[in-house]
MDTraj code that builds the backbone (N, CA, C; nanometers):
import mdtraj as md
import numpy as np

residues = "UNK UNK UNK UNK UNK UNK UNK UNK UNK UNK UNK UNK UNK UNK UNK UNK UNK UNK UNK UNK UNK UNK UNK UNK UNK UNK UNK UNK UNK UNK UNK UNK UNK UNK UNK UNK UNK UNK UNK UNK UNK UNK UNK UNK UNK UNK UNK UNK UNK UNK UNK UNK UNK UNK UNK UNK UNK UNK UNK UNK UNK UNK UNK UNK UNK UNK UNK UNK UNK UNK UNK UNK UNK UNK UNK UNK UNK UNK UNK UNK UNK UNK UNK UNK UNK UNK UNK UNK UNK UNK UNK UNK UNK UNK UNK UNK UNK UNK UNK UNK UNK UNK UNK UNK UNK UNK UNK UNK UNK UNK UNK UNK UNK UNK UNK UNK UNK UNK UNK UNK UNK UNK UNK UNK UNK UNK UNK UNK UNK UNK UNK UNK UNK UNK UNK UNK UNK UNK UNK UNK UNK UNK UNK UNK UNK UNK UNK UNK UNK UNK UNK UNK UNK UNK UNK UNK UNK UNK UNK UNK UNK UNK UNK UNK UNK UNK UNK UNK UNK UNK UNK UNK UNK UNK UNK UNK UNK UNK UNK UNK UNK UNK UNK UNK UNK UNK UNK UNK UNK UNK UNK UNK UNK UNK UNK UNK UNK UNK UNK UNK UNK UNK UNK UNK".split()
xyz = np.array([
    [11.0706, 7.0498, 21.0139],
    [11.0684, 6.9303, 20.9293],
    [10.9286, 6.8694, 20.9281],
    [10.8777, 6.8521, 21.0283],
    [10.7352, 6.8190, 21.0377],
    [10.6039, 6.8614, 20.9706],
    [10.6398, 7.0288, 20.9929],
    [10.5381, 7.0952, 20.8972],
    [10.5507, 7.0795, 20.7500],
    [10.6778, 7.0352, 20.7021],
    [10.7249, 7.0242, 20.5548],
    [10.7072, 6.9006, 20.5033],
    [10.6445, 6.7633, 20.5960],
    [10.6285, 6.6562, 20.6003],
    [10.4765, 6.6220, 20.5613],
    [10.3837, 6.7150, 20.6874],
    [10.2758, 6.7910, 20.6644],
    [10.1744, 6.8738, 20.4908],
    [10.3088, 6.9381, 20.4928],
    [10.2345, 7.0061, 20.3506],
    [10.2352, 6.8911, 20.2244],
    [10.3732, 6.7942, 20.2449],
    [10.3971, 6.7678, 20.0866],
    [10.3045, 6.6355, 20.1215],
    [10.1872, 6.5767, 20.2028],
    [10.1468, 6.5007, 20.2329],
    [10.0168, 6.5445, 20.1647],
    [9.9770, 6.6303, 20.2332],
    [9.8366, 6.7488, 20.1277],
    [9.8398, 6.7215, 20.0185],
    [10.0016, 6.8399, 19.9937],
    [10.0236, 6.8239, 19.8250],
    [10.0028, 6.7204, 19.7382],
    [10.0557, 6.5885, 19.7798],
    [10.0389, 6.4675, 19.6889],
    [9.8738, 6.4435, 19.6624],
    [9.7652, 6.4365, 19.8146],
    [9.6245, 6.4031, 19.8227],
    [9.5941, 6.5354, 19.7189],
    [9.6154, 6.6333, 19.7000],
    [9.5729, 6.7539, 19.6102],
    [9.5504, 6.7126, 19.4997],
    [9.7169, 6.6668, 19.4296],
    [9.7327, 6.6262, 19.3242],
    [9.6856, 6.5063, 19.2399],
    [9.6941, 6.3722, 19.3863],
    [9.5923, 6.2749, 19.3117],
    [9.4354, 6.3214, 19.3125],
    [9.4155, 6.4264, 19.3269],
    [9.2414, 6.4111, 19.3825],
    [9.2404, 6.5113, 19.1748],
    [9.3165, 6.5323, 19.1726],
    [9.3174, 6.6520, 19.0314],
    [9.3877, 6.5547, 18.9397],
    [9.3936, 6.3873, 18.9380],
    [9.4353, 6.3223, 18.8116],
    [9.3418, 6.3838, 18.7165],
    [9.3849, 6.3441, 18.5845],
    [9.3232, 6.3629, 18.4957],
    [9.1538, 6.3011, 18.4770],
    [9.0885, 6.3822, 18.4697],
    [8.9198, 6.3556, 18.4237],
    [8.8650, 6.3883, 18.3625],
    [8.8035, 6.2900, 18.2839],
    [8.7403, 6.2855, 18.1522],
    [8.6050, 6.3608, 18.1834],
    [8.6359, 6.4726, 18.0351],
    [8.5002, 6.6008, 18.0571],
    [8.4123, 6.5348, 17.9606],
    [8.4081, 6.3974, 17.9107],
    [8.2747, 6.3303, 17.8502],
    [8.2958, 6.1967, 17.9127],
    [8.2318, 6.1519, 17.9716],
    [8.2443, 6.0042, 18.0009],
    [8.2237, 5.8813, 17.8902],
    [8.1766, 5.9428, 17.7650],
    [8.1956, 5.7811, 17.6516],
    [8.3537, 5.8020, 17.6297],
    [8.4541, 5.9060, 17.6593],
    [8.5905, 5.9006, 17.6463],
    [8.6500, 5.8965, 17.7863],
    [8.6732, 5.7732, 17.8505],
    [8.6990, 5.7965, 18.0222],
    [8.8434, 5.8480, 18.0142],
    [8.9419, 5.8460, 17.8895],
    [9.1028, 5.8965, 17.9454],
    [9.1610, 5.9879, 17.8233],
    [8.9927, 6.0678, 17.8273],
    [9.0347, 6.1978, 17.7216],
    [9.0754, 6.2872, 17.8211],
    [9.1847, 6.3715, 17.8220],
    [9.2009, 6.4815, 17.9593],
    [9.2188, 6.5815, 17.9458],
    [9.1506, 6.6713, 17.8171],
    [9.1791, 6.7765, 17.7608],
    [8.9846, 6.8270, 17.8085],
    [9.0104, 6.9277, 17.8425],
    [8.8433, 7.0041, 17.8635],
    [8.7799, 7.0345, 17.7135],
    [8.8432, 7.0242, 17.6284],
    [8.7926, 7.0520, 17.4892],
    [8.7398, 6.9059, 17.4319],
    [8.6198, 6.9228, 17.3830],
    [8.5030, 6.7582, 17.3769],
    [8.6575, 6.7116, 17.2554],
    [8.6194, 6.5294, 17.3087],
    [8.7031, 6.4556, 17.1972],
    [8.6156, 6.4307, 17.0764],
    [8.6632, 6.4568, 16.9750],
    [8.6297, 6.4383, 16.8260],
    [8.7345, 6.3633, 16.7601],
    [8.6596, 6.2007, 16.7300],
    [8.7953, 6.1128, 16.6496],
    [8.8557, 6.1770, 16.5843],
    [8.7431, 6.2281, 16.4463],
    [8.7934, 6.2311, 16.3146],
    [8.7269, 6.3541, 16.2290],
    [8.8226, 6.4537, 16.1900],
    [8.7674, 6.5475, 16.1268],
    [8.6905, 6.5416, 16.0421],
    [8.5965, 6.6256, 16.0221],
    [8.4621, 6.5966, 15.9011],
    [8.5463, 6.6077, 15.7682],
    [8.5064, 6.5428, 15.6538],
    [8.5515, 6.6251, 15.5447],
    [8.4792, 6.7459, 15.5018],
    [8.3262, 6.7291, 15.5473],
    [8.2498, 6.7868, 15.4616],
    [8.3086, 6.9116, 15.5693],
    [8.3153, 6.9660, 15.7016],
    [8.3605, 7.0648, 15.7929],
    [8.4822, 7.1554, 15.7324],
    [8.5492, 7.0780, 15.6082],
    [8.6534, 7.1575, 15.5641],
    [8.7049, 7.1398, 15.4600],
    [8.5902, 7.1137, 15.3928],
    [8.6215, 7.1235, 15.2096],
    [8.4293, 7.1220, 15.1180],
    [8.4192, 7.2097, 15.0539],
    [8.3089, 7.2845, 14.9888],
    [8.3806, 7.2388, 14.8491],
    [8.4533, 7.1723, 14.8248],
    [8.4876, 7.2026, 14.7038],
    [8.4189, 7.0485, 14.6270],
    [8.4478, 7.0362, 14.4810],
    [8.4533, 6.8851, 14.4603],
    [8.4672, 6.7955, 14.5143],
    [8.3978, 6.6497, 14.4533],
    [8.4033, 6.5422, 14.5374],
    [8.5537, 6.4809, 14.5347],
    [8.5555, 6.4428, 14.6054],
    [8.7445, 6.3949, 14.6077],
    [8.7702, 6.2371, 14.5706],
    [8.6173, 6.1793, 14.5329],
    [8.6149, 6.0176, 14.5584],
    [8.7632, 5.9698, 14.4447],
    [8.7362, 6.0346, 14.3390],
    [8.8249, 5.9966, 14.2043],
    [8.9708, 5.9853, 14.2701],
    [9.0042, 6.0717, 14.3569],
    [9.1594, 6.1084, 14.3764],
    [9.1873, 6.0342, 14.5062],
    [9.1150, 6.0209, 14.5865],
    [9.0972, 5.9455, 14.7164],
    [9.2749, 5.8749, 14.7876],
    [9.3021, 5.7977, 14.6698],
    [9.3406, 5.7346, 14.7538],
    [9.5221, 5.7181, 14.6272],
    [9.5125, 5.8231, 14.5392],
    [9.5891, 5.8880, 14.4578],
    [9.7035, 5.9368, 14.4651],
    [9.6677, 6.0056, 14.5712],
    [9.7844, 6.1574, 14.6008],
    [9.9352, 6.0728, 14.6142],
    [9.9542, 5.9554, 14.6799],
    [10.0510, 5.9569, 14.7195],
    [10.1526, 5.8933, 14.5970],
    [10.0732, 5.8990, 14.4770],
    [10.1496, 5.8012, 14.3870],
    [10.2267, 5.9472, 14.2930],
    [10.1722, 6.0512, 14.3438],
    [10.2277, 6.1756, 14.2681],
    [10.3421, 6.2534, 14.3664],
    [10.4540, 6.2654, 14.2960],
    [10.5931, 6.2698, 14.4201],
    [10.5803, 6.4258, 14.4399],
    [10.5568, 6.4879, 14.3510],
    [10.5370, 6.6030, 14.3885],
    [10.4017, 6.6722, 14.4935],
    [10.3342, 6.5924, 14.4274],
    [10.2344, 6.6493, 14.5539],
    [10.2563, 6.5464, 14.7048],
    [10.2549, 6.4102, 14.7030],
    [10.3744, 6.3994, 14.8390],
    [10.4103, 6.4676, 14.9009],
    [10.5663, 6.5435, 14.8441],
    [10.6334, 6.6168, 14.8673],
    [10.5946, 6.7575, 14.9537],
    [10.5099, 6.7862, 14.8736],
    [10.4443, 6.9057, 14.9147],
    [10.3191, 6.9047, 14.9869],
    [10.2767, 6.7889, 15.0048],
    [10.1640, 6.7490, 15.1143],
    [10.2953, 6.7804, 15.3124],
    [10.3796, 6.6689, 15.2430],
    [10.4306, 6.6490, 15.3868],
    [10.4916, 6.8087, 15.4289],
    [10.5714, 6.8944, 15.3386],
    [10.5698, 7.0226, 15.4030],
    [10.4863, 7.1089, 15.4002],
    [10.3092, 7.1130, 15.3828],
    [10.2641, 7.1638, 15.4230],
    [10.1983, 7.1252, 15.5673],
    [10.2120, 6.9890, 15.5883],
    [10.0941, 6.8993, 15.7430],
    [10.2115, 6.9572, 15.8772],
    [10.3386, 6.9644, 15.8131],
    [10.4421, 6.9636, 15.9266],
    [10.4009, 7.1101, 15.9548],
    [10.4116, 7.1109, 16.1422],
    [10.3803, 7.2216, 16.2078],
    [10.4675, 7.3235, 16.1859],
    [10.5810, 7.3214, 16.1741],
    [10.6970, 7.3567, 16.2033],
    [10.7253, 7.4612, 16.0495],
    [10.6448, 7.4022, 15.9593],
    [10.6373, 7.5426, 15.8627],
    [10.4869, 7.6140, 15.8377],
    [10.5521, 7.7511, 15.8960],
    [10.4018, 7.8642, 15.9187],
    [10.3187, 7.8435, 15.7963],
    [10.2196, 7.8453, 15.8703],
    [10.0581, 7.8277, 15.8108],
    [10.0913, 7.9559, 15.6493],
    [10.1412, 8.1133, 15.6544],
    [10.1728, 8.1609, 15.5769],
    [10.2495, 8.1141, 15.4569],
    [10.3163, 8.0516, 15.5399],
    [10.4126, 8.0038, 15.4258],
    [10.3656, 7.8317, 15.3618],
    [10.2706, 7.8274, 15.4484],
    [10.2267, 7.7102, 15.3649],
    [10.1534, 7.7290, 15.2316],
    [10.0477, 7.8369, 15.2884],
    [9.9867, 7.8876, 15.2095],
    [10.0186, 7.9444, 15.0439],
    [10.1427, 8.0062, 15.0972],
    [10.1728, 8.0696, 14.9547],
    [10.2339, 7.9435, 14.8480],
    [10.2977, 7.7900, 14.9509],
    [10.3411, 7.7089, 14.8681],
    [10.1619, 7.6656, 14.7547],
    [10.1189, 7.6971, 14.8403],
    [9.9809, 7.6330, 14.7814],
    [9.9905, 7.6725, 14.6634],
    [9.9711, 7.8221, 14.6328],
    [9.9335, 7.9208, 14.5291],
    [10.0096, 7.8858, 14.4267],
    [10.1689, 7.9017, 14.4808],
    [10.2778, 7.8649, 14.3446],
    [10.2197, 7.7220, 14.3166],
    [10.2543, 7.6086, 14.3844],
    [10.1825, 7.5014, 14.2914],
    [10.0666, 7.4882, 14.2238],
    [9.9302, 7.5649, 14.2920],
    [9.8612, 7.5676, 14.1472],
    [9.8528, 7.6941, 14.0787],
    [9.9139, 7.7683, 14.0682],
    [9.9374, 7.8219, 13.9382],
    [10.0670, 7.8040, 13.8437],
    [10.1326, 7.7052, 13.8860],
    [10.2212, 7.6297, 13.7975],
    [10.1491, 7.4791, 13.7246],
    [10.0077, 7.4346, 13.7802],
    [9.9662, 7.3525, 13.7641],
    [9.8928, 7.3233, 13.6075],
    [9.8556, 7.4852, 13.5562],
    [9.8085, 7.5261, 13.4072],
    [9.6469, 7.3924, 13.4475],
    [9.6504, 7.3320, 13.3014],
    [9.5244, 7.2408, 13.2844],
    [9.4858, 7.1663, 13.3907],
    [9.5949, 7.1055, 13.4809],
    [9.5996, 6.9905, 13.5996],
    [9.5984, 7.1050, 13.6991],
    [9.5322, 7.2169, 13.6944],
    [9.4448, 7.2697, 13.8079],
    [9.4036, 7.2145, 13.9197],
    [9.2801, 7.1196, 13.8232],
    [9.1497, 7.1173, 13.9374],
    [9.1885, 6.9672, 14.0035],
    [9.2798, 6.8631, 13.8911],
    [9.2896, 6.7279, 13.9970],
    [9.4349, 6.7344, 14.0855],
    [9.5098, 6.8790, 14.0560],
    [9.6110, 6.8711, 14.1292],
    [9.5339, 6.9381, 14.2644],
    [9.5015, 7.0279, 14.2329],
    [9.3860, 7.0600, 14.3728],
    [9.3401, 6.9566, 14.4645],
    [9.2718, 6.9038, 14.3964],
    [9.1953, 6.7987, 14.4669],
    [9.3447, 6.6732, 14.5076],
    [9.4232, 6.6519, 14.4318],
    [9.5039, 6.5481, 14.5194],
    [9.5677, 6.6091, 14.6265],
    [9.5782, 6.7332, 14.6145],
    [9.6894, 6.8238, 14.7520],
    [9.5488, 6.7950, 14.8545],
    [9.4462, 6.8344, 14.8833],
    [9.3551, 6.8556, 14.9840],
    [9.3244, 6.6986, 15.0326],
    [9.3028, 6.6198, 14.9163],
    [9.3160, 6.4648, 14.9866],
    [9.4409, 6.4618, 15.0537],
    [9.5501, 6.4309, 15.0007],
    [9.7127, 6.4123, 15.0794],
    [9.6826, 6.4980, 15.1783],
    [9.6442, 6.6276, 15.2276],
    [9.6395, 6.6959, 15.3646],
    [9.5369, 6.6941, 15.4630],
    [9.4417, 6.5929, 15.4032],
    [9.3183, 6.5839, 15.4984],
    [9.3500, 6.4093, 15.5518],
    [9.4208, 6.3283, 15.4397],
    [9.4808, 6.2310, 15.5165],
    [9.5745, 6.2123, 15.6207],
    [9.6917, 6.3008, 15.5810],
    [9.8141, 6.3174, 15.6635],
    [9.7709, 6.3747, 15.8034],
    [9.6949, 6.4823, 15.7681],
    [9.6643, 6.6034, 15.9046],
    [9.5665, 6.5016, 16.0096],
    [9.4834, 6.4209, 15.9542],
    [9.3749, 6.3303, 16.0362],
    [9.4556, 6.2174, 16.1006],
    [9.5904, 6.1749, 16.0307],
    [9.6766, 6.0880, 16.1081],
    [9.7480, 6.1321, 16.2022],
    [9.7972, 6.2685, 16.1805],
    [9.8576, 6.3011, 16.2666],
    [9.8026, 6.3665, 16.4467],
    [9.6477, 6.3863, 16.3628],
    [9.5669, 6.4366, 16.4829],
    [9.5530, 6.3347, 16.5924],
    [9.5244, 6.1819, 16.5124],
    [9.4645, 6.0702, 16.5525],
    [9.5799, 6.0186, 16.6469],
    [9.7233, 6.0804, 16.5887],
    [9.8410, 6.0009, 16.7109],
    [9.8559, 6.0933, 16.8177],
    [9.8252, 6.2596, 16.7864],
    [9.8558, 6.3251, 16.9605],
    [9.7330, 6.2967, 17.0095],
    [9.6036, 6.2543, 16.9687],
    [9.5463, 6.2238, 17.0629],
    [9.5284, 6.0937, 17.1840],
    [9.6056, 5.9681, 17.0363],
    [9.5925, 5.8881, 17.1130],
    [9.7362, 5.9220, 17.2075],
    [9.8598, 5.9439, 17.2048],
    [9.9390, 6.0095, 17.2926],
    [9.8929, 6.0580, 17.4147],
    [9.7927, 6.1479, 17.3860],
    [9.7205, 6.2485, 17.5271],
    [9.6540, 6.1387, 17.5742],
    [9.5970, 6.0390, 17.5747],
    [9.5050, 5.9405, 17.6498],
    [9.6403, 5.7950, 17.6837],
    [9.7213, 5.7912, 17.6169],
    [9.8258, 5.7556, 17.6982],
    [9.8775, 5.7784, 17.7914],
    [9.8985, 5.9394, 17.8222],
    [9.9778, 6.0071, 17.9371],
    [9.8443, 5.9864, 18.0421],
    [9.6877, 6.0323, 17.9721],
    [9.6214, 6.0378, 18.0716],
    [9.6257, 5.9061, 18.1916],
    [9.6293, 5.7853, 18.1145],
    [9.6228, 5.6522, 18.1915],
    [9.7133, 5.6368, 18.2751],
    [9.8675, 5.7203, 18.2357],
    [9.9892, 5.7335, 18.3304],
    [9.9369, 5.7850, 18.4796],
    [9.8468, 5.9356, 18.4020],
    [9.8413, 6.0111, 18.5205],
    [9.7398, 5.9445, 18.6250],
    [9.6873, 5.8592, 18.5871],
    [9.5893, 5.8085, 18.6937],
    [9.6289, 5.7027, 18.7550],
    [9.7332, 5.6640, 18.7028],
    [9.8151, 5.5495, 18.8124],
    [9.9221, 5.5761, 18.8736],
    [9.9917, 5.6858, 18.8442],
    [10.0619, 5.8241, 18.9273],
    [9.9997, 5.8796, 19.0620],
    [9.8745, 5.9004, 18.9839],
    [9.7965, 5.9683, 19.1236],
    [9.8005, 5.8821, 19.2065],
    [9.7330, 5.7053, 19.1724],
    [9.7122, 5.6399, 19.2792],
    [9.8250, 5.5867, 19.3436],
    [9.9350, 5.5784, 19.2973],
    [10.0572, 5.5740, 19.3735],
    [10.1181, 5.7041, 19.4544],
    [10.1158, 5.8086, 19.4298],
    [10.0721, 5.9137, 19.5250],
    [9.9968, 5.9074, 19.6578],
    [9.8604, 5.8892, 19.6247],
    [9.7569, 5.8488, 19.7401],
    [9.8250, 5.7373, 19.8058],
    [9.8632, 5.6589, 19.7305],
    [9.9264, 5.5439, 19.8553],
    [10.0478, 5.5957, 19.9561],
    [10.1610, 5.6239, 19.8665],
    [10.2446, 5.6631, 19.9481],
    [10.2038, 5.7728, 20.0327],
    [10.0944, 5.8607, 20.0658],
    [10.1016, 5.9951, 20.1441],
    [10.0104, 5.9158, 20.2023],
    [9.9281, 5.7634, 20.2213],
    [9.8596, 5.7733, 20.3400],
    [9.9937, 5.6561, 20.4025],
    [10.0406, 5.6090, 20.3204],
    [10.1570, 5.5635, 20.4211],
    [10.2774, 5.6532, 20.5243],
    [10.2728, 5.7777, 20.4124],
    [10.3845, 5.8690, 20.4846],
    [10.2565, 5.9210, 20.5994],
    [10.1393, 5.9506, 20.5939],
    [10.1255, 5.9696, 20.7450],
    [10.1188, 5.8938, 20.8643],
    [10.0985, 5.7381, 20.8182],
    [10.0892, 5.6408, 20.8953],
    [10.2674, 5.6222, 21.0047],
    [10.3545, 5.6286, 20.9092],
    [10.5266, 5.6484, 20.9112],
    [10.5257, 5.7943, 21.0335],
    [10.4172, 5.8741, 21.0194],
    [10.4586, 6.0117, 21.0817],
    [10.4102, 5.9764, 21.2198],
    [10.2734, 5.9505, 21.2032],
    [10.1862, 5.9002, 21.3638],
    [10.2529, 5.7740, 21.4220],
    [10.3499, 5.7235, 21.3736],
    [10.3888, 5.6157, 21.4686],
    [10.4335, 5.6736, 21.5703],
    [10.4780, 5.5989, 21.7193],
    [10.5542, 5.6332, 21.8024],
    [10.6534, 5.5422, 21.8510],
    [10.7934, 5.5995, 21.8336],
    [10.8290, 5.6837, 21.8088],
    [10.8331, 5.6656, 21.6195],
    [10.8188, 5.8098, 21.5487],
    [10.8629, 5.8091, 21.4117],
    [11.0135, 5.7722, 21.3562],
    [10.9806, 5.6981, 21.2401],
    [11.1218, 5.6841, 21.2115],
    [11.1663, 5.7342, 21.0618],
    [11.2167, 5.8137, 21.1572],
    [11.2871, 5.9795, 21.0901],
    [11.3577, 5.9148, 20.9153],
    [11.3926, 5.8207, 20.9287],
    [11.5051, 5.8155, 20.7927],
    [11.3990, 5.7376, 20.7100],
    [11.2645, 5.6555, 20.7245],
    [11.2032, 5.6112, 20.6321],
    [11.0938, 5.7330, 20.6125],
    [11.0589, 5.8205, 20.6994],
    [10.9618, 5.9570, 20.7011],
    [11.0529, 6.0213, 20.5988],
    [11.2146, 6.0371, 20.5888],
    [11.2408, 6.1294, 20.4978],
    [11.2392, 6.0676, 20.3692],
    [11.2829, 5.9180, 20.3683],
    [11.3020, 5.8625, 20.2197],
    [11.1717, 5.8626, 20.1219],
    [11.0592, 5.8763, 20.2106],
    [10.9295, 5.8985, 20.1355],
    [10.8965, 6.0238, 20.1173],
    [10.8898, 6.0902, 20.2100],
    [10.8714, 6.2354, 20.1497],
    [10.9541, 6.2806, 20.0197],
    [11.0653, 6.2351, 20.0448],
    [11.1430, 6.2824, 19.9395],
    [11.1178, 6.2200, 19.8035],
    [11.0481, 6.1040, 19.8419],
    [10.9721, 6.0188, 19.7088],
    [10.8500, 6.0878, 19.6294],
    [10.7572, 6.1435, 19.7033],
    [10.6777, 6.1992, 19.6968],
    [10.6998, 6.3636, 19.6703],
    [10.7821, 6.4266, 19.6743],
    [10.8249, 6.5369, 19.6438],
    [10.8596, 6.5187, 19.4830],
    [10.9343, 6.3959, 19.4601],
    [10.9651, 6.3063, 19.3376],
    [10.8518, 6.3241, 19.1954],
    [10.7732, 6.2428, 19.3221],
    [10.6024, 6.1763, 19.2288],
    [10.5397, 6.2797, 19.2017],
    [10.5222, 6.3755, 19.2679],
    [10.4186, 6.4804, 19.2691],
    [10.4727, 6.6125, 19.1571],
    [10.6106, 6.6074, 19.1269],
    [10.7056, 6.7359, 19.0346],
    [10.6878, 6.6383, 18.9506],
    [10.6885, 6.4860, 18.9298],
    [10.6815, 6.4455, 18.7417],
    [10.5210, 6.4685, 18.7021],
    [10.4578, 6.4430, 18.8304],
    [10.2666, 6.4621, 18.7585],
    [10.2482, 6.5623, 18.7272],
    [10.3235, 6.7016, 18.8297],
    [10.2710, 6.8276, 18.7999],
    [10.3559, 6.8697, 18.6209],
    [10.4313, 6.8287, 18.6382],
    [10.5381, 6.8295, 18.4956],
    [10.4277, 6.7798, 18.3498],
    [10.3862, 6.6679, 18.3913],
    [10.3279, 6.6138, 18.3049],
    [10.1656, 6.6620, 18.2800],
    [10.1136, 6.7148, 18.3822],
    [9.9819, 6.7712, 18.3503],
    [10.0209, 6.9235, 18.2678],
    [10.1463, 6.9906, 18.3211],
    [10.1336, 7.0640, 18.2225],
    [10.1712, 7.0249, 18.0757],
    [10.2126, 6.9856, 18.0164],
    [10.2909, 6.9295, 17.9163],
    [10.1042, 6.8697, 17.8427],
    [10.0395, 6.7955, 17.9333],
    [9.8912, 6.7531, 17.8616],
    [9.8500, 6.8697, 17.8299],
    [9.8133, 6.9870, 17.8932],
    [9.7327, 7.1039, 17.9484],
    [9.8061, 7.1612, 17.7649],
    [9.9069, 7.2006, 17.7244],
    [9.9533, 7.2292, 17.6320],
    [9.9374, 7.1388, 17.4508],
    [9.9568, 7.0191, 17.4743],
    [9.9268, 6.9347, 17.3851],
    [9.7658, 6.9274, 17.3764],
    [9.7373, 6.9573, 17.4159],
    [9.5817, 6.9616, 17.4211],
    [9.5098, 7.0752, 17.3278],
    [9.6111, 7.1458, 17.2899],
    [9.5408, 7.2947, 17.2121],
    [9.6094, 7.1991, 17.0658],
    [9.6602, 7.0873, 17.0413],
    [9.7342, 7.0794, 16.9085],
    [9.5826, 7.0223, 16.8085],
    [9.5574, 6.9225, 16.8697],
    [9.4019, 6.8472, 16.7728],
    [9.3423, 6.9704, 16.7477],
    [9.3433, 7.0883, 16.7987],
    [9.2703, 7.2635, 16.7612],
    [9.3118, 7.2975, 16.6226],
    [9.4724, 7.2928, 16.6536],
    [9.5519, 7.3562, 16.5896],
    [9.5819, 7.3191, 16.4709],
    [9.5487, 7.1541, 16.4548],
    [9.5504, 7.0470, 16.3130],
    [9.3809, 7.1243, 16.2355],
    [9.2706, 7.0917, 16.3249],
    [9.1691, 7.1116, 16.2172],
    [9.1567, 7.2761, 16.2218],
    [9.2339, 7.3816, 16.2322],
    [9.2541, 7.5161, 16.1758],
    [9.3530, 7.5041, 16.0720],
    [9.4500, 7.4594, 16.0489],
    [9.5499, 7.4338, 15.9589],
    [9.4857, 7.3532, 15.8551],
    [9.4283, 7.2916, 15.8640],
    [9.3451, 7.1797, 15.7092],
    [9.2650, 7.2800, 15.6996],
    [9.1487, 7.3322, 15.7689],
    [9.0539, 7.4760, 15.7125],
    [9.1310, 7.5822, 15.6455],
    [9.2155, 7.6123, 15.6939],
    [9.2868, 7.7313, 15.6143],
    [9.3365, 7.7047, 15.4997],
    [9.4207, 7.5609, 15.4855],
    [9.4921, 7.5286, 15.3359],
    [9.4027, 7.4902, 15.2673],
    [9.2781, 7.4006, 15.2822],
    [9.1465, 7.4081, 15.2299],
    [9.0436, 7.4805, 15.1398],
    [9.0661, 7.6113, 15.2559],
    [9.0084, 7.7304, 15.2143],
    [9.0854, 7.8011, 15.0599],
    [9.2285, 7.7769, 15.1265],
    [9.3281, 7.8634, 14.9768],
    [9.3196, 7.7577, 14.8389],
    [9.3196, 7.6413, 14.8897],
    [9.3217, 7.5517, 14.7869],
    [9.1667, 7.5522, 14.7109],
    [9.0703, 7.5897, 14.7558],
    [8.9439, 7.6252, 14.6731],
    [8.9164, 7.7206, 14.6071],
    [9.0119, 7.8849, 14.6749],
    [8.9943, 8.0164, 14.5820],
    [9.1003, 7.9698, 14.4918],
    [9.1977, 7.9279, 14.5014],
    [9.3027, 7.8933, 14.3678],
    [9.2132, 7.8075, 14.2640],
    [9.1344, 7.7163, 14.3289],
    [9.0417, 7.6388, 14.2070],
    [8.9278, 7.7426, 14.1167],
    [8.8821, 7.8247, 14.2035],
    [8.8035, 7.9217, 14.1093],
    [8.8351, 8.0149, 14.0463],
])
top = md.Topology()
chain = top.add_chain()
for i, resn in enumerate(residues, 1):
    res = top.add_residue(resn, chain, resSeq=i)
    for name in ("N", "CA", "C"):
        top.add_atom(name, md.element.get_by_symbol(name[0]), res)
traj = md.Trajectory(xyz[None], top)
């Protein structure tokens, strides 16, 4: 029991010493190793026309709406977004080039909002994880203080360990869960480049 008292005492100092840390310091509770970038460029993923005219447009057209929001949603493949692209503009005839341009506004708006909430999400959890940790560190220098007494007392030594066995499976839970959400802000500005990209050879 002692040695198992021992390890998960480590374990917790391990785990707070590995809270989350910011790999740029002007972002102190970014916790992804990939640099934070607010806001996608436009110019990074559209070569095409200026978009000023349509700007702020798209959403008054139900069809492109429509077809903005199932292309931003993750949950339908990038392929199949794609090909929705194609059928709408080549059903588009004359309203080509401003149906173009309102689909790439509606998806460079939607996709930049949606980037802008898992990130701020990920710097939410991060602030969790650093007051996790330090409640960790507390309780494991108390659980050794509880261990070196003499005599120890066995039923508050177990109610903490077992606390800390607790604390230490939701942080490790939750760093992975960051460690994963962390590839999505990737995964938004590849998805606007790609529908981008199709939505400009359909314009030419």
């Amino acid at each position: 029991m002692r040695y198992g008292i021992v390890t998960i005492a480590v374990l917790a100092l391990a785990f707070a010493g590995t809270a989350a840390r910011a790999a740029d310091s002007r972002h102190p509770d970014w916790p992804c190793t990939q640099a934070k970038v607010p806001d996608i460029s436009l110019a990074a993923v559209w070569a095409g026309p200026p978009l000023d005219d349509v700007q702020n447009k798209w959403k008054d057209d139900a069809k492109v709406s429509a077809l903005v929001s199932k292309l931003a949603a993750r949950k339908t493949p990038l392929e199949q977004a794609e090909k929705s692209v194609k059928e709408f503009l080549a059903a588009s005839a004359s309203d080509k080039t401003t149906n173009a341009k309102l689909l790439f506004a509606g998806l460079f708006d939607t996709l930049n909002a949606q980037r802008s909430s898992v990130m701020n999400g990920l710097e939410r959890v991060s602030r969790k994880q650093r007051e996790a940790a330090d409640k960790i560190r507390e309780d494991t220098l108390q659980l050794q203080a509880l261990q070196g007494a003499t005599p120890p007392d066995e039923t508050k030594v177990e109610a903490l360990s077992n606390q800390l066995i607790w604390e230490t499976r939701i942080f490790e839970d939750r760093r992975k869960v960051v460690r994963f959400v962390c590839e999505v802000p990737t995964a938004i500005d590849q998805r606007l480049f790609a529908l981008g990209r199709v939505i400009q050879q359909e314009m030419e």
